[in-house]
C-alpha positions in Angstrom: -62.0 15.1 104.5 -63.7 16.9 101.4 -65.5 18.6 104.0 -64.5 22.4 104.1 -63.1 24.2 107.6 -66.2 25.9 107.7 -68.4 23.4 108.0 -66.4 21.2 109.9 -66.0 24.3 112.6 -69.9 24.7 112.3 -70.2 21.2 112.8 -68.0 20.9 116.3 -69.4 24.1 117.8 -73.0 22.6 117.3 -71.7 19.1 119.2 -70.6 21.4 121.9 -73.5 24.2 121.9 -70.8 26.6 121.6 -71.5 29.6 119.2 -69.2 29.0 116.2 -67.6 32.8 116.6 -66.4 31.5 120.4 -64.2 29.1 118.7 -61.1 28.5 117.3 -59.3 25.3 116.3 -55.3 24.5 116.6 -53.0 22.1 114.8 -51.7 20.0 117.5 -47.7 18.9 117.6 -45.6 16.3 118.6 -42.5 17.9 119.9 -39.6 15.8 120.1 -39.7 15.9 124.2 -43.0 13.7 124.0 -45.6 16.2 124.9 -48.3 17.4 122.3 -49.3 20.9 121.8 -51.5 23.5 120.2 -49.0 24.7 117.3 -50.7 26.9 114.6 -54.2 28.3 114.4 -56.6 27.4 111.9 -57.8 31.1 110.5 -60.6 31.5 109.3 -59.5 32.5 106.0 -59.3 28.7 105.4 -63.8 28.7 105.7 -63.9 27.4 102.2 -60.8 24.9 102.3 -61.5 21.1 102.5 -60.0 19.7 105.7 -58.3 17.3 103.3 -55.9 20.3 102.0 -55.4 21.8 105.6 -54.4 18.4 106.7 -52.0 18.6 103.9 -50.6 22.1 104.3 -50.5 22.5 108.2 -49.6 18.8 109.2 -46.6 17.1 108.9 -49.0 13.6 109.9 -49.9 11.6 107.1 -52.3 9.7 108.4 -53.7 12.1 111.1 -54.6 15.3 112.1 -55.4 16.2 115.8 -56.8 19.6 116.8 -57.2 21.5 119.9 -60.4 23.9 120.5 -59.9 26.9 121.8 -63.0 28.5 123.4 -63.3 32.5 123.5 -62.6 33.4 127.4 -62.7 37.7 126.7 -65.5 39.9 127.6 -66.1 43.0 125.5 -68.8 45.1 125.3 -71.2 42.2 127.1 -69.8 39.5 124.2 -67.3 36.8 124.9 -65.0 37.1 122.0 -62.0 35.4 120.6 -58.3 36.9 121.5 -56.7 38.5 118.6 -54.1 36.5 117.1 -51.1 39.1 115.1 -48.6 36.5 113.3 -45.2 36.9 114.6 -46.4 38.3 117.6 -48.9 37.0 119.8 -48.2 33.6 121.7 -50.8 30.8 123.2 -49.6 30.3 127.0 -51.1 28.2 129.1 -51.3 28.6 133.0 -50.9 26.8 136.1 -50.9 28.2 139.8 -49.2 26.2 142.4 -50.9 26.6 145.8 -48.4 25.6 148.7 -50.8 25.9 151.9 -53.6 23.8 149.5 -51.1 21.7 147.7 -52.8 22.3 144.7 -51.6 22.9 141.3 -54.7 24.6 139.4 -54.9 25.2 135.5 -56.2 28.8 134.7 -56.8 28.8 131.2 -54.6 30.3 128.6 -53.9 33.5 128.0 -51.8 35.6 125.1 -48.8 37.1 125.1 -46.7 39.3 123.1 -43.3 37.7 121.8 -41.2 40.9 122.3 -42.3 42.1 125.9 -40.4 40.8 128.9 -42.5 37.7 131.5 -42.4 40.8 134.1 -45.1 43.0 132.2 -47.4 40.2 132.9 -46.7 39.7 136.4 -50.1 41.8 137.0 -52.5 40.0 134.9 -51.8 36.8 136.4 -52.4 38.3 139.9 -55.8 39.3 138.9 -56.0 35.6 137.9 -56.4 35.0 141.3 -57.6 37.9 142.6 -54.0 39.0 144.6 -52.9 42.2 145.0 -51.5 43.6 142.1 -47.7 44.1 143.9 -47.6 40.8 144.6 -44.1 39.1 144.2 -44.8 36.1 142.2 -42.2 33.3 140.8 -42.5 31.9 137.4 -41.6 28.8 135.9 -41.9 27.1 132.3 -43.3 23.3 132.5 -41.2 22.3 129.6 -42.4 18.5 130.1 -43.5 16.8 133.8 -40.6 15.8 134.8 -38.5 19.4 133.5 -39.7 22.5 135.3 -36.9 25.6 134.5 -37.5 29.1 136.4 -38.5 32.0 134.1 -36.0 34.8 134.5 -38.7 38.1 134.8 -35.7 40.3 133.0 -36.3 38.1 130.0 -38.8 38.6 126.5 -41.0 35.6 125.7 -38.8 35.6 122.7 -35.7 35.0 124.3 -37.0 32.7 126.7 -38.1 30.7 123.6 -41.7 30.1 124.4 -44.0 29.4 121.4 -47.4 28.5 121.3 -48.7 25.5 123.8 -46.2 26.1 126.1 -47.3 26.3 129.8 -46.4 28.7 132.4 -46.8 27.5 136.2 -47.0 30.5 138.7 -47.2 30.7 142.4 -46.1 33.3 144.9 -42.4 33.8 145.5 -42.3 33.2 149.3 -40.5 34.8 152.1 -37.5 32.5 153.7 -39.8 32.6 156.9 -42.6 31.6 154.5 -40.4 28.4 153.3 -39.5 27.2 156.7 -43.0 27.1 158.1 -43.8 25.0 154.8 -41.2 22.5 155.7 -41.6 22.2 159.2 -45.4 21.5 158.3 -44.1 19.1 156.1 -45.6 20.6 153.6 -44.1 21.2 149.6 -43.1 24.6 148.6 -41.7 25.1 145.5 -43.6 24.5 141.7 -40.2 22.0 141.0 -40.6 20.2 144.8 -44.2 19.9 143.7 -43.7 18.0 140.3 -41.1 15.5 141.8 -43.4 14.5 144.6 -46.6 13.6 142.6 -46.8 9.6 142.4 -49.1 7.2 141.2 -50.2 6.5 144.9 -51.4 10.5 145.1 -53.6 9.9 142.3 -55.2 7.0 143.5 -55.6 8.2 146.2 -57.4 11.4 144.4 -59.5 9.2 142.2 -60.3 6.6 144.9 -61.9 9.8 146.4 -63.8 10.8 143.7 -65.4 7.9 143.4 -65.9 7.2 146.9 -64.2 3.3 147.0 -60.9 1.8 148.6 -57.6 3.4 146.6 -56.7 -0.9 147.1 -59.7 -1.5 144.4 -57.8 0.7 141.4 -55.6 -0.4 138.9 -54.6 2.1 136.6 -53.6 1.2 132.9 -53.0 1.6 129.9 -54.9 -0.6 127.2 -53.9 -4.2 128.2 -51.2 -2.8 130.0 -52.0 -2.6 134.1 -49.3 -0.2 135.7 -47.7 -1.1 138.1 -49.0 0.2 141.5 -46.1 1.0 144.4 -46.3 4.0 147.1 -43.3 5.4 145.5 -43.8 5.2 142.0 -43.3 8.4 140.3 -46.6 10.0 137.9 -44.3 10.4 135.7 -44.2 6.4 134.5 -47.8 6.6 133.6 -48.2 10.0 131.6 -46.6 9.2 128.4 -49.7 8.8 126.6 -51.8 11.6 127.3 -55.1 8.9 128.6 -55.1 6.4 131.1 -57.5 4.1 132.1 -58.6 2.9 135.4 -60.4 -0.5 136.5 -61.7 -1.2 139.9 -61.1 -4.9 140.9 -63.2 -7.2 143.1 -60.4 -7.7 145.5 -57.5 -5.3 146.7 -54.3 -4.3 144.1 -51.4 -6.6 145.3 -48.5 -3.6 146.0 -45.1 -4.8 146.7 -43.8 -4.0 150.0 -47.2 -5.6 151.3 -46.6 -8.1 153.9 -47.8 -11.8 154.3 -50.3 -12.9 152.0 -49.8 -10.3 149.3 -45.9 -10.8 149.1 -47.3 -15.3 148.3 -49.3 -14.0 145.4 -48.8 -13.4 141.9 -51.4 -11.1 139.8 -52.0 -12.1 136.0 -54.1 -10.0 133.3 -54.8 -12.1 130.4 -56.6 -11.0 127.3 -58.1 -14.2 125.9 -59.1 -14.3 122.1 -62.4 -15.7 120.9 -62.3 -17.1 117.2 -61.0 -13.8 115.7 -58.5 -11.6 117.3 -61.1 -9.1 117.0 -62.8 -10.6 119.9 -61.0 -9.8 123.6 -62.1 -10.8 126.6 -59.8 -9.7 129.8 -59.1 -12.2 132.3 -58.0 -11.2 136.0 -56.2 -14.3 137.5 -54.4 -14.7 141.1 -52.0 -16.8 142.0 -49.6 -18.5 144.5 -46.0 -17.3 143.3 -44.8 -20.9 143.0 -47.8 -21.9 140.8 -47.1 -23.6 137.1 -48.5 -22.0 133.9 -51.0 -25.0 133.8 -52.8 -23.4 136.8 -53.2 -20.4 135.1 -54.9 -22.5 131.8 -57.1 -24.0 134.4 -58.5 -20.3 136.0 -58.6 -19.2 132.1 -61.2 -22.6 131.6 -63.7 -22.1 134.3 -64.4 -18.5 132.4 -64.4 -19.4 128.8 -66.3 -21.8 126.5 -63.9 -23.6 124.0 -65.4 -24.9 120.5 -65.0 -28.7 121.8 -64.0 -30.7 124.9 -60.5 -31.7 123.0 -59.6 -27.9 122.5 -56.2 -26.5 123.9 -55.4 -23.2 124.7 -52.0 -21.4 124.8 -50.4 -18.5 126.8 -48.1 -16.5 125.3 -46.0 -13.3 126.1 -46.4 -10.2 123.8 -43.9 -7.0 123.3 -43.6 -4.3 121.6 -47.1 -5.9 119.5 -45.0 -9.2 118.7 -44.7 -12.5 120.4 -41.7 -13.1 122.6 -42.2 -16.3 123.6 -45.3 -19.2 124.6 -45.5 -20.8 127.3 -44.7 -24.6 128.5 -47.5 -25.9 131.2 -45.0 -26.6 133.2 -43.2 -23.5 133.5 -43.3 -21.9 137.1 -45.4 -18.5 136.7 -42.6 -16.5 138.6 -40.8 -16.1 135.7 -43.4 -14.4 134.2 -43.2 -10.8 134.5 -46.1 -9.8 136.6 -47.0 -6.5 134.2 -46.1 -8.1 131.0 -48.7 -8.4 128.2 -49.9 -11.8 128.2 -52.6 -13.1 125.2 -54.6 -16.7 125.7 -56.5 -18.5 122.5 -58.0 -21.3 121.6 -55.2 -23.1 119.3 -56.9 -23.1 115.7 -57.8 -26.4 113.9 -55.6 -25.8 111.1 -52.4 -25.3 113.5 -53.1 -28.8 115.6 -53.7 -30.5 112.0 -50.3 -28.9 110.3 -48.3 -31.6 108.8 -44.8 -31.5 108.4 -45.2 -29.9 104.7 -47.0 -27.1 106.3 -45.4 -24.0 108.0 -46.3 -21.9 111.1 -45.3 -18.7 111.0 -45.6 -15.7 113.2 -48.1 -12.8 112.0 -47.8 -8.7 113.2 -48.9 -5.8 112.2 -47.3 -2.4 111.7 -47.7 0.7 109.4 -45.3 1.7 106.4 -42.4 1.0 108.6 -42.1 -2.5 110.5 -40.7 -1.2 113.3 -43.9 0.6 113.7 -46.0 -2.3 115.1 -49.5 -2.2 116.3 -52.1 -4.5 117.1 -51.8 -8.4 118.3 -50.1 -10.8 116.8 -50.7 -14.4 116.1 -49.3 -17.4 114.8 -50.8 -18.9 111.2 -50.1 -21.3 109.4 -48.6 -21.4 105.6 -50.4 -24.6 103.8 -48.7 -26.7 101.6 -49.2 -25.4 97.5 -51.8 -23.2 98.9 -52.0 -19.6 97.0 -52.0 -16.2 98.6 -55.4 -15.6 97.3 -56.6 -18.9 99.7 -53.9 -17.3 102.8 -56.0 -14.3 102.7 -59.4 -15.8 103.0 -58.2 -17.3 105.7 -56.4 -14.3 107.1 -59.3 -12.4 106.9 -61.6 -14.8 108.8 -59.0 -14.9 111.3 -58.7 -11.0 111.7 -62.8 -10.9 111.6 -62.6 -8.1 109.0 -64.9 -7.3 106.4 -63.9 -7.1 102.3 -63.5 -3.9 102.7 -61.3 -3.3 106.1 -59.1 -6.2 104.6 -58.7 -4.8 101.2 -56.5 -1.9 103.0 -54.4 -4.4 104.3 -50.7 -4.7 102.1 -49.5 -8.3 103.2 -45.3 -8.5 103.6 -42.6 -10.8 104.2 -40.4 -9.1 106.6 -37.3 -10.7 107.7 -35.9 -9.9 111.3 -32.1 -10.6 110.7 -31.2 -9.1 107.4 -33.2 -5.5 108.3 -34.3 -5.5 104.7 -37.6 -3.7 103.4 -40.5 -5.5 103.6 -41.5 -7.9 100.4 -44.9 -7.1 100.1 -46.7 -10.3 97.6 -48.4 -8.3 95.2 -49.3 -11.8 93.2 -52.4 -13.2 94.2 -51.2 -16.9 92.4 -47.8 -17.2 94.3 -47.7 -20.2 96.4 -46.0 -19.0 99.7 -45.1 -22.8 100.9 -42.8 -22.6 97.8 -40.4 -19.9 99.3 -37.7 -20.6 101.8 -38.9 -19.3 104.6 -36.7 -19.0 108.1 -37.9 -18.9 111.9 -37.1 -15.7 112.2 -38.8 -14.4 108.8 -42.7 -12.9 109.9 -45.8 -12.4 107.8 -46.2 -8.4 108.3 -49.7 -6.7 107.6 -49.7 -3.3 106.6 -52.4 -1.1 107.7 -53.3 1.6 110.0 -53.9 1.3 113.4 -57.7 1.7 113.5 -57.5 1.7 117.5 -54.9 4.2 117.8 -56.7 6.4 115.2 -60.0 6.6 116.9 -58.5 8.4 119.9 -59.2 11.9 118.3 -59.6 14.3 121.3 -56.4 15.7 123.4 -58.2 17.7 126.5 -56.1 20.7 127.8 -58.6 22.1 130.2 -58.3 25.4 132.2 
């Protein structure tokens, strides 16, 4: 982070074989409707600042700082150069065109605005976007987020419109009422807001089943350890809150309710099975009759995994919001178990099967400065009797699989569930947890930051 802006630019445009005058980087935002946008520039009158001391001034993050690159698109004079950015003035727009005889919605770019002139003066620019006629009637829209689509009134400055840099203007050609009725006796979609409303999770896999030339009945899409449900009607909505998503192609088709016979007898389990440390995942696909026991599932989770010794036992257990809900009996019937929910399978350590009644098991999560805000996967441990917290965290950190120096961020808390209080971090290495009065619903809460979540650095917005 000591690393100064203009190096850091210098850097980035040599990754991307990009000549470092073509770019331009952007703090990115998290407005309070859930999308992320470009929200101030980096100028380059910050060259000689340390990214550390932009991170402090432009960001309201503590822990983060996520940029967008903007790549010159403006020809001048036989150079591509960078737009002009007056404070107070110009605005970053993004654009969209909605076809309705393709049923396309294309991104075009960005382009810049000026705060005080009305959407109208523009109306001509984005017809040479796509190469109309310069009188033609278009209708504009704001994409405030996917599922809020508002019509732009032309009369109207950017300024009182209240658009602001990152926001996204879709465009498409305002249509005759003859025009409209042959689109909806084709069946087709004919308005930017229709269009938004329609898209569903079957349309995309339908698109990506394409693209990679394979049956649409082979995708799952998910999130990390978190398979979305796939239905025909399921809006695109449900899987866009996070800005990535993940797809896996299975061996056999996606079970999709609404599916007759055989489909509508089965049951569909992910499991992620920990090795010795819960560093170490392994994800287990597992199909099953609906009126099968949880002991079945134990068995499938056997013929693909090698336990330490012939006497070891494994549990399944249920995982929410990055805690444990609740583990599982053998002889539970899997239809209780919510088909989507997060499910975790491990070995059962040693130390826990030998626990006398002097010891203590007690449940383990992480979070970051605040415990509601969990991360990671939790795990059951056990608190020995007269043993110290210097001993708990040699054992901790062999069961995290972290080195001295990843565990030495780690601020270890006593975090009670009932009383709401703030977490009791043990600051004394020679306390002897077993000695405290400890309820079932009291957790051991590691502090840290969520190395996962941090290592997605890159937010695409492409044109």
């Amino acid at each position: 982070m000591n690393t100064t802006y203009g190096v850091f630019k210098e850097n980035v445009s040599q990754y991307f074989n990009i000549p470092s005058e073509q770019v331009r980087f952007w703090i990115l935002a998290s407005r309070q409707n859930g999308t992320v946008r470009p929200d101030v520039p980096i100028l380059e009158s910050y060259s000689n600042t340390s990214m550390k001391e932009i991170h402090a001034r432009l960001t309201s993050q503590e822990d983060e700082m996520k940029l967008y690159m903007e790549v010159a698109d403006k020809k001048f004079n036989g150079k591509t150069l960078l737009s002009s950015i007056k404070e107070n003035i110009s605005i970053l727009i993004f654009l969209k065109y909605f076809d309705p005889d393709t049923q396309t919605l294309e991104g075009l770019g960005q382009l810049y605005v000026r705060r005080f002139d009305k959407s109208s003066n523009y109306i001509h620019t984005l017809c040479k976007k796509k190469n109309f006629p310069l009188d033609t009637p278009l209708k504009l829209y704001e994409e405030i987020k996917p599922n809020m689509i508002d019509e732009i009134d032309l009369r109207f400055t950017f300024q009182r419109l209240e658009l602001q840099n990152g926001d996204i203007i879709c465009f498409q050609k305002n249509l005759t009422e003859k025009e409209i009725q042959e689109h909806i006796e084709a069946g087709r979609i004919h308005s930017i807001p229709q269009f938004y409303e329609s898209l569903s999770l079957h349309t995309v896999a339908e698109a990506v089943a394409f693209h990679l030339n394979i049956d649409l009945l082979k995708i799952r899409f998910e999130k990390p350890y978190d398979p979305i449900e796939q239905t025909a009607n399921r809006a695109l909505l449900d899987m866009i809150r996070k800005p990535k998503v993940y797809y896996e192609i299975l061996d056999g088709d996606i079970i999709e309710p609404g599916k007759p016979e055989d489909t509508e007898k089965e049951k569909f389990f992910k499991i992620i099975w920990l090795g010795n440390t819960i560093k170490n995942e392994e994800i287990i696909d597992i199909r099953l009759q609906k009126d099968a026991i949880v002991s079945e599932i134990i068995k499938e989770i056997l013929k693909k995994v090698t336990l330490s010794s012939p006497d070891a036992k494994i549990r399944l257990y249920e995982v929410m919001n990055h805690k444990i809900q609740k583990e599982y009996k053998e002889t539970e019937l899997t239809g209780r178990i919510q088909e989507f929910m997060t499910l975790y399978a491990e070995e059962i350590p040693q130390d826990e099967l030998l626990a006398n009644s002097n010891d203590q098991i007690i449940q383990v999560y992480h979070f970051i400065k605040d415990p509601i805000q969990t991360h990671g996967i939790p795990f059951k441990f056990v608190i020995k009797n007269g043993e110290t917290l210097t001993d708990i965290k040699i054992r901790l950190q062999l069961r995290l699989g972290m080195n001295k120096i990843e565990f030495s961020r780690i601020r270890i808390a006593i975090i009670s569930e009932i009383t709401y209080e703030k977490p009791e971090y043990l600051e004394d290495d020679d306390i002897i947890l077993s000695e405290r009065e400890l309820s079932n619903t009291d957790y051991l809460g590691l502090d840290h930051v969520d190395e996962t979540e941090s290592a997605e650095k890159i937010i695409y917005i492409r044109g």
